[in-house]
C-alpha positions as CSV (number, residue, x, y, z in Angstrom):
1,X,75.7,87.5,39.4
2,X,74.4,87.9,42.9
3,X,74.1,84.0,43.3
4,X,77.8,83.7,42.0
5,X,79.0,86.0,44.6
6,X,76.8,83.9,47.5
7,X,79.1,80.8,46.6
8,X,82.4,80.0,48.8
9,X,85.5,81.4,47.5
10,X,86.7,78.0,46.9
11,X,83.5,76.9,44.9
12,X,84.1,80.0,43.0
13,X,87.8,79.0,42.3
14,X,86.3,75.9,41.2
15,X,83.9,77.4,38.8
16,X,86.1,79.7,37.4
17,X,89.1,77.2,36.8
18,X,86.6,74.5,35.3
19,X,85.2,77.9,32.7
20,X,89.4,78.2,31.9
21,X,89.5,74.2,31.4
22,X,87.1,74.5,28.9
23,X,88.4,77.5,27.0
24,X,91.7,76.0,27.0
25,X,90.6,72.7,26.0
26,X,89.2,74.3,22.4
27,X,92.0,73.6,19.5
28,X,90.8,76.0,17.2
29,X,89.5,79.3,16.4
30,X,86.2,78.3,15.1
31,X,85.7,76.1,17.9
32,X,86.1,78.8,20.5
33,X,83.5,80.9,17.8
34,X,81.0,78.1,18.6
35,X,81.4,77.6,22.1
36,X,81.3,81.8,22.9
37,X,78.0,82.2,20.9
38,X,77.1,79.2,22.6
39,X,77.1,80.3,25.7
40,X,76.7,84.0,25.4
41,X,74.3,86.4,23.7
42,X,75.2,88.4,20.4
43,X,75.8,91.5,22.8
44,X,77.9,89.8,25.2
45,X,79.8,88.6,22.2
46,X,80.0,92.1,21.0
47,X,80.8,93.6,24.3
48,X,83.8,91.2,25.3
49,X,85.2,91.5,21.4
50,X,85.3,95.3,21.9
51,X,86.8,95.5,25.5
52,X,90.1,93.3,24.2
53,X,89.9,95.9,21.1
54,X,89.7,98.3,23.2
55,X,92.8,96.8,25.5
56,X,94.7,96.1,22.2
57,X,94.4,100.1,21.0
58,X,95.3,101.6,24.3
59,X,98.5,99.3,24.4
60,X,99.5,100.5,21.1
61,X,99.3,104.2,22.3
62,X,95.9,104.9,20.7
63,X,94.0,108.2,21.6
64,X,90.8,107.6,23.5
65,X,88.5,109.9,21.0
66,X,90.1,107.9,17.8
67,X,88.7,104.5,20.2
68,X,85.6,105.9,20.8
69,X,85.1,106.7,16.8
70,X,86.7,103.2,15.7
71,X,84.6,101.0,17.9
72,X,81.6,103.1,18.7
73,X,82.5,103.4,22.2
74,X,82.2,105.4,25.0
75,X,84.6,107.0,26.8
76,X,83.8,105.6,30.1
77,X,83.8,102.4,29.0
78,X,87.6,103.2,27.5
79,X,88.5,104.0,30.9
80,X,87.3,100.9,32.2
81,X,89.7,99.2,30.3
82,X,92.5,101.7,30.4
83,X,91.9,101.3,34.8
84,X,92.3,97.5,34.4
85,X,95.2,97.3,32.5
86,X,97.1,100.1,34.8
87,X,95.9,97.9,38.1
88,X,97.2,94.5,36.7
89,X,96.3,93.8,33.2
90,X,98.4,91.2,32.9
91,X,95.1,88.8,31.3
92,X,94.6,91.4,28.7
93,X,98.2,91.3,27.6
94,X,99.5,88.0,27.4
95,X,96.2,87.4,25.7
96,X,96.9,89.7,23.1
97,X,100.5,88.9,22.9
98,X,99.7,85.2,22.2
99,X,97.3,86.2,19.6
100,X,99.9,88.1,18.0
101,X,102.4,85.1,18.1
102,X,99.9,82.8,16.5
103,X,98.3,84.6,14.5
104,X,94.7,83.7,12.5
105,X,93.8,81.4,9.7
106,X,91.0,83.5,9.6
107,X,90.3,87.2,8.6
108,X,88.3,89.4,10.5
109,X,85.4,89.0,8.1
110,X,84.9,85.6,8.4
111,X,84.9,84.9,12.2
112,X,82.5,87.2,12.0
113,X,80.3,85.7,9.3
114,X,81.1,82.0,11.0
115,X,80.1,83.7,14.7
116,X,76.4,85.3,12.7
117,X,75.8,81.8,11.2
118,X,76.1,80.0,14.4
119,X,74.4,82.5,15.8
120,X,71.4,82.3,13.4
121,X,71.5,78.3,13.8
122,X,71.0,79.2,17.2
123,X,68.1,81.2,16.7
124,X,66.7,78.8,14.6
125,X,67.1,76.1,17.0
126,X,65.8,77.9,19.5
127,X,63.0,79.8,18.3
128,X,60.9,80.1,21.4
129,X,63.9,82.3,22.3
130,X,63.2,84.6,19.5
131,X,59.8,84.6,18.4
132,X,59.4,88.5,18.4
133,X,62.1,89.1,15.9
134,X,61.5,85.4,13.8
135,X,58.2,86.7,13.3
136,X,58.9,90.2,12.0
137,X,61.9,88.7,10.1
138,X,59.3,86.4,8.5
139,X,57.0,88.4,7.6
140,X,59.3,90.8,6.1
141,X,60.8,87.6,3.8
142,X,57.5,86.8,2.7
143,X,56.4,90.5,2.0
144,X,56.7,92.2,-1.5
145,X,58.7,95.3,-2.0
146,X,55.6,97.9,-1.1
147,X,54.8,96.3,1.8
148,X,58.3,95.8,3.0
149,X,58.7,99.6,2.8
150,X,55.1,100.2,4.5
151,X,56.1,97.7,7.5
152,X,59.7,99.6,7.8
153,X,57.8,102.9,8.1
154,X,55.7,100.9,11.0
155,X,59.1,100.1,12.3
156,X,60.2,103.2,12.5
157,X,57.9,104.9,14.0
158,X,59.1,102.2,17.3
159,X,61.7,103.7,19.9
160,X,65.0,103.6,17.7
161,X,66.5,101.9,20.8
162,X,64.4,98.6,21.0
163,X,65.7,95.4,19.5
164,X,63.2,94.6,17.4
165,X,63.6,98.1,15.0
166,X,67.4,97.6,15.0
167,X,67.0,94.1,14.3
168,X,64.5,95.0,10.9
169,X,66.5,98.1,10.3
170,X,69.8,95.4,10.3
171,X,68.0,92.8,8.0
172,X,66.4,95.7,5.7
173,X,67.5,99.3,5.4
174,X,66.1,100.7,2.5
C-alpha cells in the first residue's frame, strides 16, 4: 500500500482506471469469479463479498446486530460500511442496483463452489504457495479413519486462530 501511495496522483489515476478497464472488460460472471480469485487471496475474496453484503443489508434497512449474526461480522466493520455509504456511497449503490437489474444465471451456491474450484486449481498450480496446508491436507487424504482422528486431536491442540487448524478443521470436522 505504502508504495501505491508514493506514486503521482496521475499514475495513480492511471492504475486505477486500467484495474476498472479490466473489470469492465469481463462478459460474464464466472469470468469476473476467475479473474477475483486470480488476483486476490480467499480472504480478500471473502472480505470484499461481505462489505457489498454488508452495503446491500444496510440499504435495505437492516439492523446492525441481525448483520453482525448473518455475516459473522463485527460491528465496527458495519460501521465502516454504514460511514461510506453516508459520505458518498454512490459505488456501492449503483453496483448493487445493476446487480439487481441483471440479475444472476447463477445461485449463490455455485459461484461459490466455481470461486473454491478455481481457487483450489490455484493451489494446485501453485503449490510452493501452499506447502504447509498441501501437506497436512495430504496426509490427512492418505490417513485411515484412526489416524485421521489422532492427527485432528494434534490439530487441535494448535491456536484455534492459525490457518492451518481452520484449514484441517474445514476439510475434516469430525
Amino acid at each position: 500500500m505504502e508504495k501505491y501511495i508514493r506514486l503521482s496522483l496521475p499514475a495513480q489515476k492511471e492504475l486505477l482506471g486500467d484495474f476498472a478497464q479490466a473489470l469492465l472488460s469481463l462478459k460474464t460472471e464466472d469470468d469476473a469469479i476467475k479473474f477475483l480469485v486470480d488476483l486476490l487471496t480467499k480472504e480478500e475474496v471473502i472480505k470484499l463479498a461481505k462489505r457489498i453484503k454488508i452495503a446491500q443489508f444496510i440499504l435495505e434497512g437492516r439492523e446492525y446486530r441481525a448483520i453482525e449474526q448473518a455475516l459473522r461480522v463485527s460491528h465496527s466493520t458495519i460501521a465502516k460500511v454504514a460511514y461510506w455509504l453516508r459520505e458518498g456511497g454512490d459505488g456501492f449503490k449503483v453496483a448493487l442496483k445493476n446487480a439487481k437489474k441483471h440479475g444472476g444465471q447463477l445461485t449463490k451456491s455455485e459461484m461459490f463452489d466455481s470461486a473454491l474450484m478455481t481457487w483450489k486449481k490455484f493451489k494446485r498450480k501453485y503449490p510452493s504457495m501452499f506447502w504447509p496446508s498441501l501437506l497436512v491436507e495430504g496426509i490427512l487424504n492418505s490417513a485411515d479413519e484412526q489416524d485421521r482422528k489422532e492427527i485432528y486431536r494434534s490439530l487441535q491442540k494448535l491456536d484455534k486462530k492459525s490457518k492451518i487448524y481452520k484449514e484441517a478443521n474445514a476439510m475434516y470436522s469430525l
